[in-house]
N, C-alpha and C positions, 0 to 999 in steps of 0.2 A: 449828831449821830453818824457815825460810819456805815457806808453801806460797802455791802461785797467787792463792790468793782474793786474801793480803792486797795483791797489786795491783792487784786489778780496782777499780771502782769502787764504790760499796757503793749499796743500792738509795734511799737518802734523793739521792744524786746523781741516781740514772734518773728517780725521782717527781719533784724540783726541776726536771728538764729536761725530762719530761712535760707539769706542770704551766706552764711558760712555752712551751710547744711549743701545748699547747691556748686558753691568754690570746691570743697571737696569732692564731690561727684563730679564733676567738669573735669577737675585736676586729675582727678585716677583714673579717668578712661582717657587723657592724652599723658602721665605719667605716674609711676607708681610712687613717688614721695608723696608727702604731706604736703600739703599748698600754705605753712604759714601765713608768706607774707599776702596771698589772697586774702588768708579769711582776716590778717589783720587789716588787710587795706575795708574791706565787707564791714566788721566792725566801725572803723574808723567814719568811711565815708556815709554811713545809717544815719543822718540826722533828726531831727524833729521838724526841720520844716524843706521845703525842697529848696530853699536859695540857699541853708546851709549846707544840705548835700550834693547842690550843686559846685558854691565857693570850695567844699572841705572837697570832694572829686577831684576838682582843677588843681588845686594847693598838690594835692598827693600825687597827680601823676604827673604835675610839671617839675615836682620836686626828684620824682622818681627819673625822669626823663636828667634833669641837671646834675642830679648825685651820679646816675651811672656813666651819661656822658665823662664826665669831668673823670671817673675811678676809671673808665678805660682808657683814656687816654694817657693818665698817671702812669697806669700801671703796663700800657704797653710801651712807654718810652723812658721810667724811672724806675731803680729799684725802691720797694716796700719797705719805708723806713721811719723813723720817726720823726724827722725833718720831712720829706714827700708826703706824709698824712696831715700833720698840719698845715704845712703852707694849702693844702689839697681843702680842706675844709673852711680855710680864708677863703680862694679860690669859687670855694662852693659858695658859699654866705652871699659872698658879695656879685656873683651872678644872678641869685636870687635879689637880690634887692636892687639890682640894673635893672631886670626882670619886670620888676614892683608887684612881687610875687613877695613880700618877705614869710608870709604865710606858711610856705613851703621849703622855706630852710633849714628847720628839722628834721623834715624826710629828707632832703638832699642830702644832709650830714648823714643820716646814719645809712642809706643808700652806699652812697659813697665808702661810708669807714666798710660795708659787712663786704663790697668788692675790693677793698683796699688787702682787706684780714683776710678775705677768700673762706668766708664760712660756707662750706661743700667743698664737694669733691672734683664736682665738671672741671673740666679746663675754663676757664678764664671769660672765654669769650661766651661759651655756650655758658657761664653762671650770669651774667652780665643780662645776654637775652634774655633767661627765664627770669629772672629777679623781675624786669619790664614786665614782660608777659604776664606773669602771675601778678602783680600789682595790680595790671593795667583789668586783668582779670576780675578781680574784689572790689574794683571802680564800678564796672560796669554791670557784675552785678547786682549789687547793695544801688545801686542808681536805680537799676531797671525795679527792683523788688520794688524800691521806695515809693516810685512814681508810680509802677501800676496796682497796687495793693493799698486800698484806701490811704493815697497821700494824705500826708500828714498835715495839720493847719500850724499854725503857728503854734498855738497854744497845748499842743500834744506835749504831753511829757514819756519820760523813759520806762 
């Protein structure tokens, strides 16, 4: 027999939607854009237990920290090419995995390629910073939600 609960939504949904409820209040009183990739990072790092939101936190902002390293440096000593994004994404991967972070070579990649393509308008250096910041942002909220709002046991699901 089914009882109520298991339709409601479980609390890893209300803290995931907390935590991107709070990114963008944070984000619009220090900037008027939409904070993406905060509330994607809030999403992302919300796990069900806390050593997954702790490993999935690390993975995303060492990822975020490798991808953007690696895109400014590209991009302030290379032209934007499609020979410099590839070898740039080799480059990436394989810092991750010196790292022994491989975990975080898909945010590095795509870090990397969104400062490579320059999605926005800011100059370079100031998209570079906020891409960080705002990451670094959706870490640490969806962190803080997780742990002080009835952390989650192992066994919690979505």
């Amino acid at each position: 027999m089914h009882t109520i609960r298991e339709y409601l939504p479980g609390m890893r949904t209300f803290k995931t939607a907390l935590s991107v409820f709070l990114c963008i209040t944070i984000w619009r009183i220090w900037n008027a854009d939409f904070p993406f990739f905060a509330c994607i990072a809030a999403v992302i790092t919300t796990q069900n237990s806390l050593e997954s939101t702790k490993r999935v936190g690390i993975n995303r902002f060492l990822g975020t920290l490798i991808g953007a390293c690696v895109g400014a440096l590209i991009v302030w000593f290379f032209p934007s090419n499609t020979i410099t994004l590839t070898l740039g994404i080799i480059v990436v991967i394989h810092l991750t995995t010196l790292a022994k972070k491989g975990g975080s070579a898909a945010i590095a990649s795509i870090v990397y390629l969104t400062i490579m393509i320059n999605i926005g308008a800011e100059s370079i250096n100031t998209y570079i910073l906020l891409r960080v910041v705002e990451t670094t942002l959706g870490i640490l909220v969806a962190t803080i939600i997780n742990t002080r709002i009835r952390p989650p046991e192992e066994t919690d699901t979505v």
